[in-house]
N, C-alpha and C positions, 0 to 999 in steps of 0.2 A: 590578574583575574579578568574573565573575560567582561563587558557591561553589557548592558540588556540589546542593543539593538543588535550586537551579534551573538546573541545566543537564541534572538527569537531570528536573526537568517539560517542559522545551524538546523535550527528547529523545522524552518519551513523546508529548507533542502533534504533534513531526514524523510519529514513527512512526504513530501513529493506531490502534495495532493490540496487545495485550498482548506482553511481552517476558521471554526470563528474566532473574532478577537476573543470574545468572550473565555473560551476555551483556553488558547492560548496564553491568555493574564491568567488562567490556574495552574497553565501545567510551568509558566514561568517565574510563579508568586507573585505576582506584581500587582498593583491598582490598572484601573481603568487608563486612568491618567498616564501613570507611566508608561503603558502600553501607548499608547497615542502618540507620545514624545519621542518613543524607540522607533514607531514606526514612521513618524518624518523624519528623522536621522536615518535610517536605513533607507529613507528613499532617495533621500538626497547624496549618500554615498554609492547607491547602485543606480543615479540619473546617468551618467558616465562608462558606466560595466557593461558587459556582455548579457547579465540578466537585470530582471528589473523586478520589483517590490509590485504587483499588482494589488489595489485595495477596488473590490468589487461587493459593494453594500457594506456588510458585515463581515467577511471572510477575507483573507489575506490568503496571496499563495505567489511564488518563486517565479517567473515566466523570464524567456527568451526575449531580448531587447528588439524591435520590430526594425531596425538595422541591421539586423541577424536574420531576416526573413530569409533570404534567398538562398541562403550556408543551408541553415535549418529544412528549407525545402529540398534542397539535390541531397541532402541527408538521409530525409525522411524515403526517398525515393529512391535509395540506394536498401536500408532497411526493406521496404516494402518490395524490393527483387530477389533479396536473399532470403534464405530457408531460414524458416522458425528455429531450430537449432534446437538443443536438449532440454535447456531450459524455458524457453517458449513451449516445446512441446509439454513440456510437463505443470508450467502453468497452465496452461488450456485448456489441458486434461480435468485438474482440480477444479478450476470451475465449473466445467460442463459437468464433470460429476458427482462436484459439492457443493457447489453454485447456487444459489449466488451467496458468497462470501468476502469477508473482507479481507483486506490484505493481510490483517494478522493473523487469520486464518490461514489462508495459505502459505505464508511462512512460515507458520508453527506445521504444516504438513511439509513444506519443502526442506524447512530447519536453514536458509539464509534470504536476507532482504532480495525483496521482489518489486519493490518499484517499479527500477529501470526495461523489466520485461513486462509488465501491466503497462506498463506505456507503451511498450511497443507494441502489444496486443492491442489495444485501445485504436493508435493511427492505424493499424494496418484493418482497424473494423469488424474486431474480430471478438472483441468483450466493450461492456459499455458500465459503465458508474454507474448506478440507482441509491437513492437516500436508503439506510435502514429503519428497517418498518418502527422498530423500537427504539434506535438510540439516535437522537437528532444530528447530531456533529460524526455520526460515522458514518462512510460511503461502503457499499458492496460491489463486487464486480460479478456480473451477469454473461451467459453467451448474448451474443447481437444474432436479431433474426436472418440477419445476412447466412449469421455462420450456420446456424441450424436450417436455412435453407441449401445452402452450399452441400452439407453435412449430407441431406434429404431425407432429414426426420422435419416432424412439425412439432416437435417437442424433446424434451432431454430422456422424457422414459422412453423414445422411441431409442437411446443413442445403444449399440450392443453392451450386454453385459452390465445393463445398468443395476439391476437390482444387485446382481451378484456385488457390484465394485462399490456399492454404496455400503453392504455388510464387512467387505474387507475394508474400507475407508473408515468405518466406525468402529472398527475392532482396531486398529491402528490407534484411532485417537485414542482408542480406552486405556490401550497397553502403555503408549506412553504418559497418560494422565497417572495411571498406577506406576510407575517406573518413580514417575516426581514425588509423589505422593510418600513412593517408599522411602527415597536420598532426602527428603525432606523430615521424616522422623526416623532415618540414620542419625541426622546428622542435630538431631534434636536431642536422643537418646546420649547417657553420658558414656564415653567411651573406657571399653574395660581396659585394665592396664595388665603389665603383665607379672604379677601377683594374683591374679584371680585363678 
């Protein structure tokens, strides 16, 4: 069975993104305290690694060992020469014309994890993190004015086909909320046998 300070590095690596403790001791079950403990154990097992346990105030999150800076740069510099690719394009898409959402949003429009290309969007300055207006501990990703000037709109209603793409984008969400909706009292329902 795994113990807690590797199930809250698991945690941070799913997430991809800083978290508060707070949060993190719910979604782990644990006390305050044990949280504290996990997370000097975890720092002290990734003092060594490739990544590192960042504690910044209150939120915890996953980062590159600064040993690693100069890998990590000819990387990022290799990313930022090559083409956005399918799934880039298609994340960037959804933000700009669902945006600004959070990542579970646009996973639930892409239908698989989106971290590792929200990060590439992000270096390459192309979406930017903002708090959510309503839930404290959630981040949304936005276009960056870079891109909406790159674009040469001064706004997302200016981007083409926006209105249109916002009604097909909300009729999507609807159709598969209703899809779940239905496999959900299928499978609620008792199933007939075959004597009926």
């Amino acid at each position: 069975m795994f113990d807690l300070p590797h199930k809250l590095e698991a945690l941070l690596f799913y997430k991809g993104e800083p978290d508060s403790k707070k949060h993190l001791a719910k979604l782990l079950g644990c006390t305050h305290e044990e949280l504290e403990e996990a997370v000097s154990v975890l720092k002290h097992e990734l003092s060594a690694r490739g990544i590192r346990l960042l504690v910044a105030d209150d939120e915890l999150e996953l980062v590159t060992a600064p040993e690693t800076s100069e890998l990590i740069a000819s990387l990022r510099k290799d990313e930022l020469e090559r083409d956005l690719g399918k799934a880039g394009s298609e994340t960037l898409a959804i933000v700009l014309y669902r945006g600004p959402a959070t990542r579970a949003e646009i996973e639930y429009i892409r239908g698989v994890n989106s971290a590792f290309v929200l990060r590439n969007l992000m270096v390459r300055g192309l979406v930017e993190r903002v708090p959510h207006p309503e839930k404290k501990r959630t981040l949304m990703y936005r276009p960056t004015a870079e891109l909406l000037s790159h674009l040469g709109v001064t706004t997302v209603e200016d981007l083409p086909e926006y209105k249109e793409t916002q009604i097909k984008l909300a009729a999507f969400e609807a159709a598969v909320d209703d899809e779940g909706q239905q496999s959900a009292a299928q499978a609620a329902s008792p199933s007939q046998t075959a004597n009926d």
